[in-house]
C-alpha positions in Angstrom: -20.9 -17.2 41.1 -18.8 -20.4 40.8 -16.2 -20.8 38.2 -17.3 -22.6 35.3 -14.9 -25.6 33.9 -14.7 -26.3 30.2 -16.7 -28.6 28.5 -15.3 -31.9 27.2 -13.1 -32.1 24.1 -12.2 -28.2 24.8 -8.5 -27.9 24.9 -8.4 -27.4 28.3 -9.3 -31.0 28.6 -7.4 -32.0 26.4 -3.9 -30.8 28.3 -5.2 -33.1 30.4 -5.2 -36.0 28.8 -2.5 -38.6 29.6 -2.2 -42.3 28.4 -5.5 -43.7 30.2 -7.8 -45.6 28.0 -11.2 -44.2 27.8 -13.3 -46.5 30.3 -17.3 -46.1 30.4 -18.0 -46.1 34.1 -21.2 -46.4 35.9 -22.7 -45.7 39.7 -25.3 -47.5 41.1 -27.6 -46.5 44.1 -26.3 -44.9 46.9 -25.9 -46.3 50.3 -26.2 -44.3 53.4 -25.0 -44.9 56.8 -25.6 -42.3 59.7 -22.8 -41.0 61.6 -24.1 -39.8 65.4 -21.3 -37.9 67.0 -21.7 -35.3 70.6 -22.1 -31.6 69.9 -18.6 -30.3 69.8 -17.5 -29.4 73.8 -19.8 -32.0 75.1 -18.6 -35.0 76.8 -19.3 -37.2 79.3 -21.3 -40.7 79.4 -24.4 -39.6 79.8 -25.1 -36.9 77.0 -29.2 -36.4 76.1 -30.4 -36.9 72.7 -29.6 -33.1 71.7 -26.1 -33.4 72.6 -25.6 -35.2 69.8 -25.6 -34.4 66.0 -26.4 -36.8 63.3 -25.2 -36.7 59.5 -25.1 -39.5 57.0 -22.3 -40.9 55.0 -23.2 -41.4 51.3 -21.8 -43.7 49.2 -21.4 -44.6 45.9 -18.9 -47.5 44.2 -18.1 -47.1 40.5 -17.9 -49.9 38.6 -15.3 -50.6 37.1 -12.8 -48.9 39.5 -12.1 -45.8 37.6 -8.7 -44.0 37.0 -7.4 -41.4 38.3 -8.2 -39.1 35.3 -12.3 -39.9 35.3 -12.3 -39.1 39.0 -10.3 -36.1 38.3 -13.0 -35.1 35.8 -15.8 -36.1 37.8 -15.1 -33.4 39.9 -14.3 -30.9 37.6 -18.0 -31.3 36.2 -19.1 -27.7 35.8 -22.5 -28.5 37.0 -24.7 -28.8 40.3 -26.0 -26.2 42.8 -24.1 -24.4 45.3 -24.9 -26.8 48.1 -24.8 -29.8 45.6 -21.2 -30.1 44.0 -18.7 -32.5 42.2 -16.1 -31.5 43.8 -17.5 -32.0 47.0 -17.0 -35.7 46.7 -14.5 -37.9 48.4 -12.8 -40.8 46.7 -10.7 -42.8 48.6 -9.8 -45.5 45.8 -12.9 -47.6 46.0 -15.5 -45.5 46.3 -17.4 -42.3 46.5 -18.6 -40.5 49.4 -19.9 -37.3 50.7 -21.1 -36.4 54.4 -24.4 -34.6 55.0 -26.7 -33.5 57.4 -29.8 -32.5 55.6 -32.0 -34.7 53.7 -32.9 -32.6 50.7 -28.9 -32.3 50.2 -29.0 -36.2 49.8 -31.5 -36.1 47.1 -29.6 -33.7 45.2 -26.5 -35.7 44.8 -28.8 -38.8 43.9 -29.8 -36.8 41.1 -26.8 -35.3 39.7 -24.4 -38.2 40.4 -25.4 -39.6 36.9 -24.8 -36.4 35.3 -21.7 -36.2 36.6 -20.4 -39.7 35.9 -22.0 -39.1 32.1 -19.7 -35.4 32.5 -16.5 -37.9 33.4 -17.1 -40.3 30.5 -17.7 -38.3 27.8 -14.2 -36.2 29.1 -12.8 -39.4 29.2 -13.9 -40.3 25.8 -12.5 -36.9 24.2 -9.0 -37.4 25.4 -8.9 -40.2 22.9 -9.8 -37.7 20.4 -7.3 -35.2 21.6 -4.4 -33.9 19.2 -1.7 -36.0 20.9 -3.8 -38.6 21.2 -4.4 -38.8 17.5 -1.1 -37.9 16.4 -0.2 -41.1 18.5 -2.4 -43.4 16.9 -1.5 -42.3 13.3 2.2 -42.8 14.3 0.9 -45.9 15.5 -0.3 -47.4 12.2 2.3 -45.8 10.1 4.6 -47.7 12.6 2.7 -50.9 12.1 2.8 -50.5 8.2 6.7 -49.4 8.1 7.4 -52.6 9.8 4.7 -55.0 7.7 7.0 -53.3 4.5 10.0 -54.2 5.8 9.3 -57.8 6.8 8.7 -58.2 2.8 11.5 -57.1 2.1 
């Protein structure tokens, strides 16, 4: 059974809330590339069609580039199957990818990618409504009226 994360705005999100401004990212389709690579051992210039194994490359690019903290979130999402996970997912600053062999696999990530970026944003959202965060922002506008009072003065 896989460990399941907290939901967002629990305080176990919050602690991880920095200073990053809540962003509202999205993914578009997915673009696959195969990767054909010889059977592991085999060598030579003239290997035969099963002496080689073929995966794809799966690719997503979030728009706008999101920070560190969404990405960290997207793959914290407490969702997916055991073959289909978040976590599973490489960034690599620009975009999204996981490696696959089977087809079926490919479809699942096309489905949950969505929920998962939803997952990151609404995380995202809540660390703006964390207790630091809020304290911060009333200190904030206090700040902004104590100096308004004392330029009248």
């Amino acid at each position: 059974m896989e460990d399941v994360k907290p939901a967002p705005g629990t305080g176990a999100t919050w602690e991880a809330c920095d200073d990053t401004p809540a962003v509202t990212v999205r993914v578009g389709a997915p673009r696959v590339r195969p990767h054909v690579v010889p059977i592991s051992g085999k060598t030579g210039g003239r290997l035969a069609k099963e002496d080689l194994v073929t995966s794809f490359i799966v690719v997503w690019q979030p728009n706008p580039p999101p920070p560190p903290l969404w990405i960290r979130f997207l793959k914290e999402a407490p969702f997916g199957t055991q073959l289909v996970r978040a976590h599973d997912l490489h960034w690599d600053g620009k975009y999204l990818s996981v490696e696959l062999v089977n087809e079926p696999d490919i479809d699942g990530y096309a489905v949950e990618i969505g929920n998962w970026v939803e997952y990151a944003n609404a995380a995202l959202l809540q660390c703006e409504k964390s207790p630091a965060a809020l304290a911060q922002k009333e200190a904030e506008r206090r700040a902004a009226e104590i100096e308004k009072r004392l330029r009248r003065e």
